[in-house]
C-alpha positions in Angstrom: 25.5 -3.4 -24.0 23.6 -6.7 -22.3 20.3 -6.4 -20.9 19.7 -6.2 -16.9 16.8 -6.7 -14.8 16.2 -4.8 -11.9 17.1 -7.0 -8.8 16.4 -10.1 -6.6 14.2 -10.4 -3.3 14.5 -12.4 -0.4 12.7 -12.7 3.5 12.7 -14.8 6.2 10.4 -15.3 8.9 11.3 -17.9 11.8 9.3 -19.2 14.7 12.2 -19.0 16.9 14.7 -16.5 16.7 17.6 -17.1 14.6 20.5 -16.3 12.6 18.3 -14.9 10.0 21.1 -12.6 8.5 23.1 -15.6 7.4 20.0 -16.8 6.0 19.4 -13.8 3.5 23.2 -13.8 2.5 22.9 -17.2 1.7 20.0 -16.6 -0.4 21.2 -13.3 -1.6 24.4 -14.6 -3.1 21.9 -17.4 -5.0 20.2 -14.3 -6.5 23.3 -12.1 -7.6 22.8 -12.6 -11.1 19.7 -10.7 -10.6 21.6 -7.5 -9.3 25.4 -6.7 -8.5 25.2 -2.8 -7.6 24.3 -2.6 -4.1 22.8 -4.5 -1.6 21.3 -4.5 2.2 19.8 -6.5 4.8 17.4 -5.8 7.4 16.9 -8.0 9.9 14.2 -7.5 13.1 15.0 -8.3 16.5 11.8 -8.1 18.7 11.0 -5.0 16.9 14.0 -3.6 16.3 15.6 -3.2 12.8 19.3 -3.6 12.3 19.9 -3.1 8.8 23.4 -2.8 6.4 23.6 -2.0 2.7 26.2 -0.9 0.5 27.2 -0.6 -3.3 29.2 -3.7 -4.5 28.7 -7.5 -4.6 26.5 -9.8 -1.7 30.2 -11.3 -0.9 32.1 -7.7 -0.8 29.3 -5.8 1.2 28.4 -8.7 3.8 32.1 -9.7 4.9 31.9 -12.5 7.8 32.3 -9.2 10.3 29.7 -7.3 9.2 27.3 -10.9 9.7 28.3 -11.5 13.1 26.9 -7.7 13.8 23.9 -8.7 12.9 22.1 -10.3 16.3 19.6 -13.2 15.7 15.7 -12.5 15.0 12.9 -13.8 13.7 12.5 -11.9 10.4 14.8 -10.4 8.1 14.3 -8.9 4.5 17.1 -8.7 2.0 17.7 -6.9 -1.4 20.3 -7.0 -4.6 20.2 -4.3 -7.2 20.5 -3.5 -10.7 18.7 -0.2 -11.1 16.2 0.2 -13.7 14.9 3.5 -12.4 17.7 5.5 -10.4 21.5 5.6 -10.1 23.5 3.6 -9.2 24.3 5.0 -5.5 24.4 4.0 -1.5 20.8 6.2 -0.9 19.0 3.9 -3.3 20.5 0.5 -1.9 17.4 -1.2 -0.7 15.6 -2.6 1.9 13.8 1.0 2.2 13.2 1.4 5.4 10.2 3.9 7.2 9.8 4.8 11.1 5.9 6.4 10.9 3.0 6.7 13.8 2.2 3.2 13.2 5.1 1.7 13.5 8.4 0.7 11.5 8.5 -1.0 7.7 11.4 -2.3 5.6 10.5 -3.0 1.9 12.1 -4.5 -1.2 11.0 -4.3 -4.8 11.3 -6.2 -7.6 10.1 -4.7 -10.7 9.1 -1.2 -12.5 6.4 0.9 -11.9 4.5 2.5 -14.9 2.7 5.0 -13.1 5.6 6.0 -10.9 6.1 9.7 -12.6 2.6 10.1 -11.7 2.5 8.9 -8.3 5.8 10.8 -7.2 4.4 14.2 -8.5 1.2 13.5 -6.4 2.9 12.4 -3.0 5.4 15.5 -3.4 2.4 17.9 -4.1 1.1 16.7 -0.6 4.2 17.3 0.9 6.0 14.2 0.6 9.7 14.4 0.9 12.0 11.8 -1.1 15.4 10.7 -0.1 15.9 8.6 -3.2 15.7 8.8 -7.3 14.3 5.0 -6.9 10.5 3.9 -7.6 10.7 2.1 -4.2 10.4 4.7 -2.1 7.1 5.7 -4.1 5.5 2.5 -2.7 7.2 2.8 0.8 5.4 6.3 0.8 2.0 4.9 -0.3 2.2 2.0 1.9 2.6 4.3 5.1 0.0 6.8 3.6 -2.3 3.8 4.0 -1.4 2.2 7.0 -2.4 5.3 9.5 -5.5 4.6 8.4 -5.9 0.8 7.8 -6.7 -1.7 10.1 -3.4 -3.7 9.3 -0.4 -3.1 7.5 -1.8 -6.3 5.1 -5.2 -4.1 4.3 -2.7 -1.0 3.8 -0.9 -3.1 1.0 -4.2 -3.8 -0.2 -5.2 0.1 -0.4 -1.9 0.4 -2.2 -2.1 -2.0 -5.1 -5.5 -0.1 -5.9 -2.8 2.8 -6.8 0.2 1.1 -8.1 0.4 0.1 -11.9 3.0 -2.2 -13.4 5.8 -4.5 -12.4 6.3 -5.7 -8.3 7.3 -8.2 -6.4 7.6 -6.8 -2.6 8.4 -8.2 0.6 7.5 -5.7 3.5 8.7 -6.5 6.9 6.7 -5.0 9.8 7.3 -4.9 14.0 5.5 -8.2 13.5 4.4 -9.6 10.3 6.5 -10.2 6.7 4.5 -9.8 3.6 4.8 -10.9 0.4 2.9 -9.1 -2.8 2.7 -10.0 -6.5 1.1 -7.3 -8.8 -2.1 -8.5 -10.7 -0.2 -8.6 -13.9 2.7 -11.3 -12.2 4.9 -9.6 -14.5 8.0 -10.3 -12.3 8.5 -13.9 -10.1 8.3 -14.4 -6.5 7.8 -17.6 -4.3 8.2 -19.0 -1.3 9.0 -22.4 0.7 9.6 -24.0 4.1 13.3 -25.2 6.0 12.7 -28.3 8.2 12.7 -26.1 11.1 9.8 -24.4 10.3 11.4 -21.3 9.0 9.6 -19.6 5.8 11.6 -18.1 3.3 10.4 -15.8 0.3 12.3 -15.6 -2.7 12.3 -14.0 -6.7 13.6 -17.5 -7.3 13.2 -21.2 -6.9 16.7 -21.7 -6.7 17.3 -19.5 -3.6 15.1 -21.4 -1.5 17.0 -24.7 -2.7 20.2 -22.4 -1.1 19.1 -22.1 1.8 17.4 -25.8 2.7 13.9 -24.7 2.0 11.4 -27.0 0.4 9.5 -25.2 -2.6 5.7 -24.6 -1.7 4.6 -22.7 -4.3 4.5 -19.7 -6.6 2.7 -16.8 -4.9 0.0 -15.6 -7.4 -0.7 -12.7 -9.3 -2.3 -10.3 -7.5 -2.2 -12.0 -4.0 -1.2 -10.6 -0.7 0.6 -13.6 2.0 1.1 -12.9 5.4 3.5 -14.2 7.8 2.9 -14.3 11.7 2.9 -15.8 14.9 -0.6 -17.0 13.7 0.3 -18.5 10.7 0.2 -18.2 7.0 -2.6 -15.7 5.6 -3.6 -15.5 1.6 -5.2 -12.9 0.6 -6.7 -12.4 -3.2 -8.8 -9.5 -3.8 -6.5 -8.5 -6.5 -6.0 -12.2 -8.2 -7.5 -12.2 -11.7 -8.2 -8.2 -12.1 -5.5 -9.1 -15.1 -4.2 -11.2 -17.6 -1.5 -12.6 -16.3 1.8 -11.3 -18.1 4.5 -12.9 -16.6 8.2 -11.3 -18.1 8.9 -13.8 -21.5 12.9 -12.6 -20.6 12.8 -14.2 -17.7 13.0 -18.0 -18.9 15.0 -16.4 -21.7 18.0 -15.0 -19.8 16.9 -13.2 -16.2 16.8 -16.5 -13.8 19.1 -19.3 -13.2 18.1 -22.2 -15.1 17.8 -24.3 -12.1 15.0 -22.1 -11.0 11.1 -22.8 -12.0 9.1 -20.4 -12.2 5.4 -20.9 -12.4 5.5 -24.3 -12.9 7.8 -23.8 -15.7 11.6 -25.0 -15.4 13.9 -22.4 -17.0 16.4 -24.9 -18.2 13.9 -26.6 -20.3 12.6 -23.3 -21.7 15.8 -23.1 -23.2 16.5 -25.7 -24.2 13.5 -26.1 -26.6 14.3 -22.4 -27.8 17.2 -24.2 -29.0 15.5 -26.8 -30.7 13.4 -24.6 -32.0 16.0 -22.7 -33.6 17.5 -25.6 -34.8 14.1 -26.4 -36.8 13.6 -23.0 -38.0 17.0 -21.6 -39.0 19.3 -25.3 -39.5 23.0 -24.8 -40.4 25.4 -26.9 -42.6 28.0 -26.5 -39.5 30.4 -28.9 -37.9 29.9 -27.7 -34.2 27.6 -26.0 -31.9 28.8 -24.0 -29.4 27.1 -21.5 -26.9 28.2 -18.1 -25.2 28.5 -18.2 -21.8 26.4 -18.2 -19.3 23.3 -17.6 -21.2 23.5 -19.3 -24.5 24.8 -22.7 -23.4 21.4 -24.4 -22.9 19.7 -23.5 -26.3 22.9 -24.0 -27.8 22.4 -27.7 -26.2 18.8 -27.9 -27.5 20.5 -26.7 -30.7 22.9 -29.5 -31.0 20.0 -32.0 -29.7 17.7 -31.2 -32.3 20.4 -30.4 -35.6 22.7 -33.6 -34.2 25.5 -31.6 -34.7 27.7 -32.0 -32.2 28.6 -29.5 -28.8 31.5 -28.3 -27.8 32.7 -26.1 -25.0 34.1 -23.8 -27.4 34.6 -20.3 -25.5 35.2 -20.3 -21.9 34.3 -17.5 -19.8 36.7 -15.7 -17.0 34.6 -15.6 -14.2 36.5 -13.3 -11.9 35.7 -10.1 -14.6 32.8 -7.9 -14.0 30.2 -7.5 -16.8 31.3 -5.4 -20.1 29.0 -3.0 -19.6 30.8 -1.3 -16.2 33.0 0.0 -18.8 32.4 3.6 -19.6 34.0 4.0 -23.1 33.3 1.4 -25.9 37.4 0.9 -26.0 37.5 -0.5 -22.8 34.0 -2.2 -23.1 35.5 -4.2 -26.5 38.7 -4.9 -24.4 36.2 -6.6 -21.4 34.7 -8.9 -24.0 38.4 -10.5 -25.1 39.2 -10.7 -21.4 35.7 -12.4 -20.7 35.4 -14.9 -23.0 37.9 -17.0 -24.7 38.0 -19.0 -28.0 39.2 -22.8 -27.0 41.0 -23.1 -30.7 40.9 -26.6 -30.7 36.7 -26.9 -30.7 36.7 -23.9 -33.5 39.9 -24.1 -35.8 39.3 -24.6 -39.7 35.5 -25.2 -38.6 31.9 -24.4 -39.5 30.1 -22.6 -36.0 26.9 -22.4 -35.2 26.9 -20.1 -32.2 24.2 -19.3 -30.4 23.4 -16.3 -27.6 20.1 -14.9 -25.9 19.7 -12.0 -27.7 21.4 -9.0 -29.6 21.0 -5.5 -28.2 23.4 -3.2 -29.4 25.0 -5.5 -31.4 28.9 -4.6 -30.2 29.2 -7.3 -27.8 28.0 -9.8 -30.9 30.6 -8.6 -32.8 33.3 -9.1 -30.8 32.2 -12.6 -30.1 32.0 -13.2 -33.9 35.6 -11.9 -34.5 37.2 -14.0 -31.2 36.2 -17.1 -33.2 37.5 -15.9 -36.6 40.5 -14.5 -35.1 40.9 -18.8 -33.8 40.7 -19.7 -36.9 36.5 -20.3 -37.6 36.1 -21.1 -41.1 32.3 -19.9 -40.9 30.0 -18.4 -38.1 26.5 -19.0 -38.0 24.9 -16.7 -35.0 21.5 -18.1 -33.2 19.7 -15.6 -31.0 17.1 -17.8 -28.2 14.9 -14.4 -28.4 13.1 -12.2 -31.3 14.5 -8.9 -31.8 14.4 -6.5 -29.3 12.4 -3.6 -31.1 10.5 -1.9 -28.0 11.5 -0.5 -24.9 10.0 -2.2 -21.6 8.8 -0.7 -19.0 8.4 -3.2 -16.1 11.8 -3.6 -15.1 14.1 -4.7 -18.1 16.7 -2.1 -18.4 15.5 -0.7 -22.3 14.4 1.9 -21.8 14.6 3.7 -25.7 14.6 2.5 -29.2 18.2 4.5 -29.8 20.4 1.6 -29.4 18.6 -1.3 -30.4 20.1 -2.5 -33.3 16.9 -4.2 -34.4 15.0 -1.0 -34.9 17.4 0.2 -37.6 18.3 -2.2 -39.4 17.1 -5.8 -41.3 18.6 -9.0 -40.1 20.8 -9.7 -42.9 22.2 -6.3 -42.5 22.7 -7.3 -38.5 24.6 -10.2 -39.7 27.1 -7.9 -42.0 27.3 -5.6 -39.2 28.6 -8.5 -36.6 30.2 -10.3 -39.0 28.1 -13.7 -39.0 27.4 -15.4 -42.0 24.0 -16.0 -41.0 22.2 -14.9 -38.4 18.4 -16.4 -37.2 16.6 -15.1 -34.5 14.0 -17.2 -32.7 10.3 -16.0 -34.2 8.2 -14.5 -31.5 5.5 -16.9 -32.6 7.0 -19.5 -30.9 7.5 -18.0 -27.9 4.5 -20.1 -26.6 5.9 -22.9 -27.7 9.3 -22.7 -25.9 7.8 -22.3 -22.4 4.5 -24.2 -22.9 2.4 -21.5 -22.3 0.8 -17.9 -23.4 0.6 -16.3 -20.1 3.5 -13.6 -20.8 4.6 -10.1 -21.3 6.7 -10.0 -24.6 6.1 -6.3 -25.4 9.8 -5.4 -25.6 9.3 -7.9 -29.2 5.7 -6.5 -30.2 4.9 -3.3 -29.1 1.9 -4.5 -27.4 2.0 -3.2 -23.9 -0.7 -4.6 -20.8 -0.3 -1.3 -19.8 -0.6 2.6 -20.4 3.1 3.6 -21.6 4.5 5.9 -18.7 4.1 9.7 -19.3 8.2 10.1 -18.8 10.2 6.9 -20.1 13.3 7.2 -19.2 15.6 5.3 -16.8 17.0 8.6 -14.6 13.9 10.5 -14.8 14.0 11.5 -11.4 17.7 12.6 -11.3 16.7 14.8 -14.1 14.2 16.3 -12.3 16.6 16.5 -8.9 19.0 18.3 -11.2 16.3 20.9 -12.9 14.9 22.0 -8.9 18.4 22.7 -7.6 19.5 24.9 -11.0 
């Protein structure tokens, strides 16, 4: 089992009309890692939306025919998913789109509502009539609830985020304007910058606005509301410091790329001091370093920095396999994990391993890892984990959504070790999570328990398939 956030966000807004739809595939494929279920792309045209989502991967769902459909415009909003809240199927692909008396609306989400259960039951009490199992659509209804009587469709965001509690990042395109909003909490990342052309581009990450030529101007802040339009750029931040600001810990810890930054703070070196940090806390007699692919590689270089023991590329990952946890039984799942990652014998043969991952969740996955490097002849293995246990479930967008299979919760850390088969194991102590980004301004509740929020009244993940199931019994 690995750990999945919920998706990546991305809008454009030109001063000329333009090939926008290339635009957001370009910066979609930058953000797959964030989501690889479904995705979609709206793009307006004078007014009119032309939209296209699907289930499967930005390169699989957005063939070179399906761009050229797309006619040019001057704004376009574009989505990839991992669902957090709602299965995986094509009625919850995102952008959401609304026709209402005011006019038309496509929005993306990044994030988790906390209050959603609550919301939903109100808006369906009043008649409301959902299409999707997704906490999107809650907003998209709220939004439009709004908007027939606000001023603006900016104002009617406004009205909104005096309703919605927890985790989003949203880009909402109108007939005319594209808006970007960051809940009070900043709990999830969202930015934007400027192409040479003058084009503006939003993204969940740095490193998509890099994709697509854009310059980085800057983080958009907690609580704040930007516009985009004909007239220009428009902040507005009635809701900026209602909060703490609780920015996701997991995200410089596994979520982005590590050639993103994210307020202020580059991933990559986040990592890499988590490394070093491990390194100082739990050292190891070893005679190599070595890091599981993607997401251990750079603390497993801060690691070998700090220890001076040397790194070594010393399982390679098959790039061209979908992630283990596709798989619907655990046989197949442990057969994924020998076909994804390979030992490279030489680096680990008759050798002492220190080998270092983001985190442990289950605890399978680990295992199997451990074993691939006996099974090449690894005299010892050392594990090094870049996070604390994982001993609550979150609620903003990280898929745990239960303590059952955490293997934290039910067990001690030597007994973890025995169970994966390491002959140590050291986790990085939450204490020091403010050391490895620089910073205290984060959300680490899935390590602590202690929650910025109330705890949702229903917790879990398909809560609203459930219910879909129970009304037509």
């Amino acid at each position: 089992m690995s750990i999945h956030e919920e998706c990546g966000v991305f809008g454009v807004f030109s001063p000329k009309s333009a090939n926008v739809a290339q635009t957001v595939y370009y910066g979609l494929y930058t953000l797959q890692h964030r989501g690889q279920e479904s995705c979609g792309i709206v793009v307006n045209d004078d007014g009119l939306f032309y939209s296209h989502k699907d289930i499967g991967l930005v390169g699989e769902v957005f063939t070179s025919n399906v761009i050229q459909q797309f006619p040019e415009g001057t704004m376009a909003v574009g989505h990839v998913r991992y669902g957090t809240t709602g299965k995986n199927s094509r009625r919850n692909c995102q952008p959401i789109e609304v026709n209402h008396q005011k006019g038309k609306m496509a929005l993306v989400h990044n994030g988790n509502l906390s209050n959603a259960w609550e919301l939903r039951n109100s808006l369906e009490l009043s008649g409301a009539i959902f299409h999707t199992t997704s906490d999107t659509e809650t907003i998209a209804y709220i939004v439009t609830k709004e908007r027939l009587t606000a001023p603006s469709i900016e104002e009617a965001v406004s009205r909104a985020m005096n309703t919605l509690d927890g985790a989003y990042s949203l880009i909402l395109m109108s007939s005319a304007k594209l808006i970007a909003a960051r809940d009070p909490f900043g709990f999830r990342p969202l930015c934007y910058g400027k192409t040479a052309d003058g084009m503006y581009i939003i993204a969940s990450e740095s490193c998509a606005l890099s994709a697509v030529g854009a310059s980085f101007e800057r983080d958009i802040l907690p609580g704040e509301i930007l516009v985009f339009s004909k007239d220009g750029i428009e902040s507005r931040r009635e809701h900026c410091g209602k909060k703490d600001k609780k920015l996701c810990i997991f995200e410089y810890i596994y979520f982005a790329r590590p050639d993103s930054v994210i307020d202020g703070i580059s991933v990559y070196k986040s990592r890499f001091r988590a490394g070093q940090i491990l390194a100082e806390k739990y050292p190891s007699d070893a005679d190599v370093v070595i890091g599981v692919p993607d997401s251990g590689i750079d603390a497993a270089l801060g690691f070998s920095k700090t220890s001076g023991i040397p790194y070594s590329m010393g399982l390679i990952k098959n790039k061209y396999i979908g992630r283990t946890f596709i798989s619907p039984g655990q046989n197949e799942r442990t057969n994924q994990v020998k076909i994804k990652l390979r030992p490279v014998e030489e680096c680990v043969k008759d050798k002492k391993v220190v080998l270092v991952d983001d985190s442990i969740v289950r605890g399978t996955t680990s295992g199997q890892i451990v074993k691939l490097l006996r099974d090449a002849g690894a005299a010892e293995v050392h594990m090094r984990i870049s996070s604390p246990p994982f001993l609550w479930p979150c609620y903003y967008g990280t898929d745990i959504d239960s303590k059952e299979n955490l293997i934290a919760c039910h067990n001690t850390i030597d007994e973890i070790a025995r169970i994966i088969g390491a002959d140590s194991l050291g986790y990085l102590p939450k204490e020091s999570l403010s050391d490895m980004i620089g910073s205290s301004d984060f959300c680490s509740a899935c390590f602590s328990g202690e929650y910025p929020t109330d705890i949702p009244l229903d917790t879990q993940k398909d809560k609203f398939e459930k219910r879909l199931s129970e009304k037509n019994k």
